[in-house]
C-alpha positions as CSV (number, residue, x, y, z in Angstrom):
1,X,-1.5,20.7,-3.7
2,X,-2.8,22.2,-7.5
3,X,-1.9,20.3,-9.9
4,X,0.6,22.1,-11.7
5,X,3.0,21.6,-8.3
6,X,2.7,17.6,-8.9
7,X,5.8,17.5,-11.5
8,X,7.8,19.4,-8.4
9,X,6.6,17.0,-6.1
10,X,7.1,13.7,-7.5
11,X,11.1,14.5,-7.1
12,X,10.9,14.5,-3.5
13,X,8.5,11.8,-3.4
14,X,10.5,9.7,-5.2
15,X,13.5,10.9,-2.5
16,X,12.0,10.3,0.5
17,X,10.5,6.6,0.0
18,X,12.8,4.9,-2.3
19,X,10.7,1.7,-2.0
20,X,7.1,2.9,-3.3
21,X,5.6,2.5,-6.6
22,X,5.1,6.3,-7.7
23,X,4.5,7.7,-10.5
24,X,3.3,11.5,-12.3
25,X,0.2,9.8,-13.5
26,X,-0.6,8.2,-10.7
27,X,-0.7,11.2,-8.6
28,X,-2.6,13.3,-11.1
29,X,-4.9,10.7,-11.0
30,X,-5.4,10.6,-7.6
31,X,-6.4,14.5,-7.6
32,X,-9.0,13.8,-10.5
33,X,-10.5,10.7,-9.2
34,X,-11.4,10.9,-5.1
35,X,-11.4,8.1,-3.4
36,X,-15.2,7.1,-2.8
37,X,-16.3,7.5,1.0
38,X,-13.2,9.7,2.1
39,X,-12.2,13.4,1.9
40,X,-8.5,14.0,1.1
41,X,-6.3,17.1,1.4
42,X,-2.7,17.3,0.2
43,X,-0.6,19.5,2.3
44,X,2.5,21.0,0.5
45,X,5.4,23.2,2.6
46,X,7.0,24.9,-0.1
47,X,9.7,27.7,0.2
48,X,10.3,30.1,-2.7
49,X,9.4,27.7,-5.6
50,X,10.7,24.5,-3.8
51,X,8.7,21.9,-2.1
52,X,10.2,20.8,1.0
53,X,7.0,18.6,2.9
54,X,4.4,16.6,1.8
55,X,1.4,14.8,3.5
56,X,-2.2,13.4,2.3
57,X,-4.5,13.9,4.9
58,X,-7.6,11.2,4.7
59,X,-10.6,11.1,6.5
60,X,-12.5,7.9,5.7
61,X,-16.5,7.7,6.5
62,X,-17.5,4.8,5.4
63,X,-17.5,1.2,7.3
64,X,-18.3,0.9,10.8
65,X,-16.9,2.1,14.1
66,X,-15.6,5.7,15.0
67,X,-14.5,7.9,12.3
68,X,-11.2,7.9,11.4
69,X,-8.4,9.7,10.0
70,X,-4.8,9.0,8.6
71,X,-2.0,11.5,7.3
72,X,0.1,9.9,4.6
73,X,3.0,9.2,3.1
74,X,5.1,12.0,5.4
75,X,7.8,13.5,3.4
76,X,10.4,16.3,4.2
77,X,13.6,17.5,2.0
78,X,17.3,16.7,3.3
79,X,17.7,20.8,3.4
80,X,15.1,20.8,6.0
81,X,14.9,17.9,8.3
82,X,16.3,19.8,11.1
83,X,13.0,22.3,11.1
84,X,9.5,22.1,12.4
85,X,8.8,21.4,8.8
86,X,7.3,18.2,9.4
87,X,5.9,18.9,12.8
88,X,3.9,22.0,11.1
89,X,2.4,19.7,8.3
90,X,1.5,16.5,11.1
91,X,-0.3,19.5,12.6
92,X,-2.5,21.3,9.6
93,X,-3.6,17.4,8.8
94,X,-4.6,16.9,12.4
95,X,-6.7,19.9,12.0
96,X,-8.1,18.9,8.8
97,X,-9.3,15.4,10.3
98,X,-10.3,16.7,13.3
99,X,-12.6,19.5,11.9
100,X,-14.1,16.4,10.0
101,X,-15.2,14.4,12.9
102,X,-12.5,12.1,12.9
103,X,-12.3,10.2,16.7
104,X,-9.0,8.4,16.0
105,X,-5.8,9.2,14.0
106,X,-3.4,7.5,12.4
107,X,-0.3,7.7,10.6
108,X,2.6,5.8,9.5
109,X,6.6,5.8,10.0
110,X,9.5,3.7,8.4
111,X,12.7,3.2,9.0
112,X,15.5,4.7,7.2
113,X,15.5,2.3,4.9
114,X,12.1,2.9,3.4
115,X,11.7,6.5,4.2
116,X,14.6,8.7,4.5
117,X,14.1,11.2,7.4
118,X,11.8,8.4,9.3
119,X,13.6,8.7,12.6
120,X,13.1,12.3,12.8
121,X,9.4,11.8,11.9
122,X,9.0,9.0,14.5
123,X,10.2,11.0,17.1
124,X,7.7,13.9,16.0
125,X,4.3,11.8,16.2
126,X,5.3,10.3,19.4
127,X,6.0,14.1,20.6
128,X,2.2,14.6,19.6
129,X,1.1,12.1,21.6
130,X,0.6,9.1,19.1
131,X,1.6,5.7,20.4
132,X,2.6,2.1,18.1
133,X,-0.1,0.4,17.0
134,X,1.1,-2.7,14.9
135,X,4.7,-3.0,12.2
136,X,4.7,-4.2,8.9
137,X,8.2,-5.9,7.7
138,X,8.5,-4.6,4.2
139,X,10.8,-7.3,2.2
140,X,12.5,-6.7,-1.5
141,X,13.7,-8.9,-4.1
142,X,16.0,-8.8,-7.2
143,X,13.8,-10.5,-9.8
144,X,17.0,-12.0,-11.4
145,X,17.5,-14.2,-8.0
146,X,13.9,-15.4,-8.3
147,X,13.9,-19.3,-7.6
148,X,12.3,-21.3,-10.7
149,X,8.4,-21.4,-10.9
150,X,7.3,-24.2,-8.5
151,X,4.9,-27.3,-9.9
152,X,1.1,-26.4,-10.0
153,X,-0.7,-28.2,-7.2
154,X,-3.3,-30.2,-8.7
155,X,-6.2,-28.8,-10.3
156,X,-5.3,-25.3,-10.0
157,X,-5.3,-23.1,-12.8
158,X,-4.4,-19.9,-13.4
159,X,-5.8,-16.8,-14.9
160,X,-4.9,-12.9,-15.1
161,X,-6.8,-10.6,-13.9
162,X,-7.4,-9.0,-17.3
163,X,-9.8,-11.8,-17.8
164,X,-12.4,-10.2,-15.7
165,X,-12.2,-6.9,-17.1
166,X,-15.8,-6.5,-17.6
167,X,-16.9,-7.9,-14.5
168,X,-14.3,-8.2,-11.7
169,X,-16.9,-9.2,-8.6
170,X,-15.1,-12.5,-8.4
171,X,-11.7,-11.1,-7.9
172,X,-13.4,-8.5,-5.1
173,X,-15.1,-11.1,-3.1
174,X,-11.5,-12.8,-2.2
175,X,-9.7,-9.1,-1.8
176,X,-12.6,-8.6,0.6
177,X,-12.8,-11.5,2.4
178,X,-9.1,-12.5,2.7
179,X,-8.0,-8.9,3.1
180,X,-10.8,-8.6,6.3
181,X,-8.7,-11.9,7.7
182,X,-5.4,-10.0,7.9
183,X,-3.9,-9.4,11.2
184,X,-4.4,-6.2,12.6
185,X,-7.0,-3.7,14.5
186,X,-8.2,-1.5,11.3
187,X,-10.2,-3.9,9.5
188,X,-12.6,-2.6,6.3
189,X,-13.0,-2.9,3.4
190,X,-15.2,-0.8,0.8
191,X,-18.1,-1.8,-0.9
192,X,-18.1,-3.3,-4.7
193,X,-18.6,0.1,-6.5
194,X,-16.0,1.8,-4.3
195,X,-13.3,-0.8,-5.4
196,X,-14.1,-1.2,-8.4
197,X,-13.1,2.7,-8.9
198,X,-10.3,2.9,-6.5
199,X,-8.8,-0.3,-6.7
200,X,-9.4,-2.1,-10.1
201,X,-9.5,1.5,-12.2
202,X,-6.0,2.5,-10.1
203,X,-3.5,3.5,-13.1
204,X,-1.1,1.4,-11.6
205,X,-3.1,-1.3,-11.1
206,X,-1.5,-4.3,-13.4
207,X,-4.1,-6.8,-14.7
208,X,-2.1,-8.5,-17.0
209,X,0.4,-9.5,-13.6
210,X,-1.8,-10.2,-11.0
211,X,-3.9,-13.6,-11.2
212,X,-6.4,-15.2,-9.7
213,X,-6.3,-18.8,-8.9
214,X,-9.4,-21.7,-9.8
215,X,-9.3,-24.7,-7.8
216,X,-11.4,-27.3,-9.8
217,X,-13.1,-24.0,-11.5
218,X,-13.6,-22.5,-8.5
219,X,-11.8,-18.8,-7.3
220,X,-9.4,-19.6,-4.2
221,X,-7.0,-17.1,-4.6
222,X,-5.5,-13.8,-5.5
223,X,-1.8,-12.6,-6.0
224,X,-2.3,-8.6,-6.9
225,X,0.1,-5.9,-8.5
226,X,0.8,-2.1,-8.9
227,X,3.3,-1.7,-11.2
228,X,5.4,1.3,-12.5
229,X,5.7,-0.1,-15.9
230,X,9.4,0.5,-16.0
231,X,11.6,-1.0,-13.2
232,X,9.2,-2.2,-10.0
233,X,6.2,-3.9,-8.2
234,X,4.6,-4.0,-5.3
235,X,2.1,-6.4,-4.2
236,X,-1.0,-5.0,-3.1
237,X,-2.5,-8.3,-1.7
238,X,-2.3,-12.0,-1.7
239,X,-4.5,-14.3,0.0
240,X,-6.4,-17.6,-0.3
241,X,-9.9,-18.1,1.2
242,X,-10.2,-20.1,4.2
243,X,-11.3,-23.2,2.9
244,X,-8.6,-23.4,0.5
245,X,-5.4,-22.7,2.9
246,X,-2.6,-24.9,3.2
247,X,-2.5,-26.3,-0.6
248,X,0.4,-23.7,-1.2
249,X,-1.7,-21.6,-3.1
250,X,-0.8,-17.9,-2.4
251,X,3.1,-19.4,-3.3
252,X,2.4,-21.2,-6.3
253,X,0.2,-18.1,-7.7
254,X,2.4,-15.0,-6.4
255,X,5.7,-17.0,-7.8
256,X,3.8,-17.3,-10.9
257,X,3.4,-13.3,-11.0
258,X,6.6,-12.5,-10.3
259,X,7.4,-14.6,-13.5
260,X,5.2,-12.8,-15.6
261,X,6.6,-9.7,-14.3
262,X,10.7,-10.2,-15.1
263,X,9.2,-11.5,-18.8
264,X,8.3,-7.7,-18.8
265,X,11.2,-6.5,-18.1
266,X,10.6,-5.7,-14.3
267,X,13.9,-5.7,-12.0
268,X,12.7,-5.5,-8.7
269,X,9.5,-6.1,-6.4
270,X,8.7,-5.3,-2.8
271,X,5.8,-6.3,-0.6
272,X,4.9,-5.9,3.1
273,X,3.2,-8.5,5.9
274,X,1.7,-7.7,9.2
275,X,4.7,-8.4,11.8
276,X,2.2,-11.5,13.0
277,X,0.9,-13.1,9.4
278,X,3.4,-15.8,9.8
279,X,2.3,-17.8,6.8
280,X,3.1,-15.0,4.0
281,X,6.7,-14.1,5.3
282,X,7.4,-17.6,5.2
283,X,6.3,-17.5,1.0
284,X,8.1,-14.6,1.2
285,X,11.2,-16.2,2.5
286,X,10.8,-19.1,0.0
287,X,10.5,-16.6,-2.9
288,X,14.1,-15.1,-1.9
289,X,12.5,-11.7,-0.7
290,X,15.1,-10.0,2.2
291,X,13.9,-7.6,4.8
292,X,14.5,-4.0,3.9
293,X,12.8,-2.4,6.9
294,X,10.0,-2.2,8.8
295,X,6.8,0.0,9.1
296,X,5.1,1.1,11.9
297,X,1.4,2.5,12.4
298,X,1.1,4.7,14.8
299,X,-2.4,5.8,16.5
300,X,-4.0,8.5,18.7
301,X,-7.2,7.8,20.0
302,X,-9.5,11.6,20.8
303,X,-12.2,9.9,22.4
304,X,-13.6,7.0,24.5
């Protein structure tokens, strides 16, 4: 991808995963800014002056273990579903990851639901030999339904993110340490520098909606936002340190950011939990989100 084909490719972006947060910007910021630690290729199919496929192709270096790869956010046009379109680009980012080093692949499928084509998709990674790994209920909500904003528990106050602007390290250290507690094999998490660029620098990134929660002063929690800044959210992480859980924490402060959202004029939100993280679809559930699908990783393993 160049970046005079993004404006042709947000259309069928936009098509193919009616649920994500996208946006031009976004996209072109993405090119301009490289992740730290990774090396990224965006894979077009395009016929005559048309895309018809998508598909970043990541190779991440950094933490420990083997090296490993991902191809993302798979996307193929109605007009050519039926092809090997989406077989050919799974292929070319296979390559890419592989000529990298990369030991173990992954990539990701939705349902219908969440990605329109997903069925066909599914059934071409398990024809190249990847295998489930772990599902991800993704869950919406209509911020009109949203319940009233539960009483603070006592002592907690709340502030935005936007309060840390010049020095966010307090807001990493519980993204780190209650995002490396989250169910699931893949677990790591980049170093200060690396988030602080990729994360808290993200043009969708919305400081004035996500907050951190103070028990007695002290940070316990996080509730955190990408936002569109026209119609949608999507939570990016919420999570209370150990010592803080069961004080209803994550609820009180993600209920409390979905407020500040509708005040802006934001109509709907959607966030996603590991199939076994029991205690956030049950905030979820309380906060009147719905299941709209499910997600699945999928994994293929090159070498002992």
């Amino acid at each position: 991808m160049e970046r005079a084909d993004i404006p042709r490719v947000l259309p069928l972006l936009r098509a193919v995963h009616p649920c994500r947060v996208l946006t031009e910007e976004a996209v072109r910021w993405r090119m301009d800014h490289p992740s730290p630690g990774v090396r990224e290729t965006v894979l077009l199919a395009v016929e005559g002056e048309e895309v018809v496929g998508f598909l970043r192709s990541v190779l991440r270096s950094g933490g420990e273990g083997p090296r490993s790869g991902r191809s993302l956010l798979a996307s193929v046009a109605a007009s050519h579903r039926d092809t090997d379109v989406g077989a050919r680009l799974m292929g070319a980012s296979e390559r890419h990851l592989v000529g990298g080093g990369a030991e173990v692949l992954r990539t990701e499928v939705a349902e219908e639901s969440l990605q329109v084509g997903g069925e066909a998709l599914r059934r071409t990674v398990l024809d190249l030999g990847y295998a489930p790994e772990e599902t991800h209920h993704i869950l919406g909500l209509d911020l009109s339904a949203l319940p009233g904003l539960p009483e603070a528990p006592e002592g907690v106050e709340l502030r935005p993110f936007s309060d840390y602007a010049d020095d966010p390290r307090e807001v990493y250290e519980i993204d780190r340490l209650t995002s490396l507690d989250e169910p699931g094999p893949d677990h790591w998490f980049p170093p200060y520098e690396d988030w602080r660029q990729d994360t808290w620098e993200h043009p969708l990134s919305a400081p004035d909606l996500s907050l951190l929660a103070l028990v007695e002063g002290v940070p316990a929690a996080i509730t955190c936002y990408f936002c569109d800044r026209e119609a949608r959210v999507e939570s990016s992480m919420t999570g209370t340190l150990r010592e803080f859980r069961g004080r209803g924490l994550a609820g009180y402060a993600k209920a409390a950011a979905l407020h500040r959202a509708r005040e802006r004029g934001v109509r709907h939100a959607y966030t996603g939990n590991h199939e076994d993280n029991a205690p956030m679809l049950a905030v979820n559930e309380r906060l009147g989100y719905a299941p709209v699908g499910s997600e699945t990783v999928y994994v293929k393993r090159l070498r002992a």
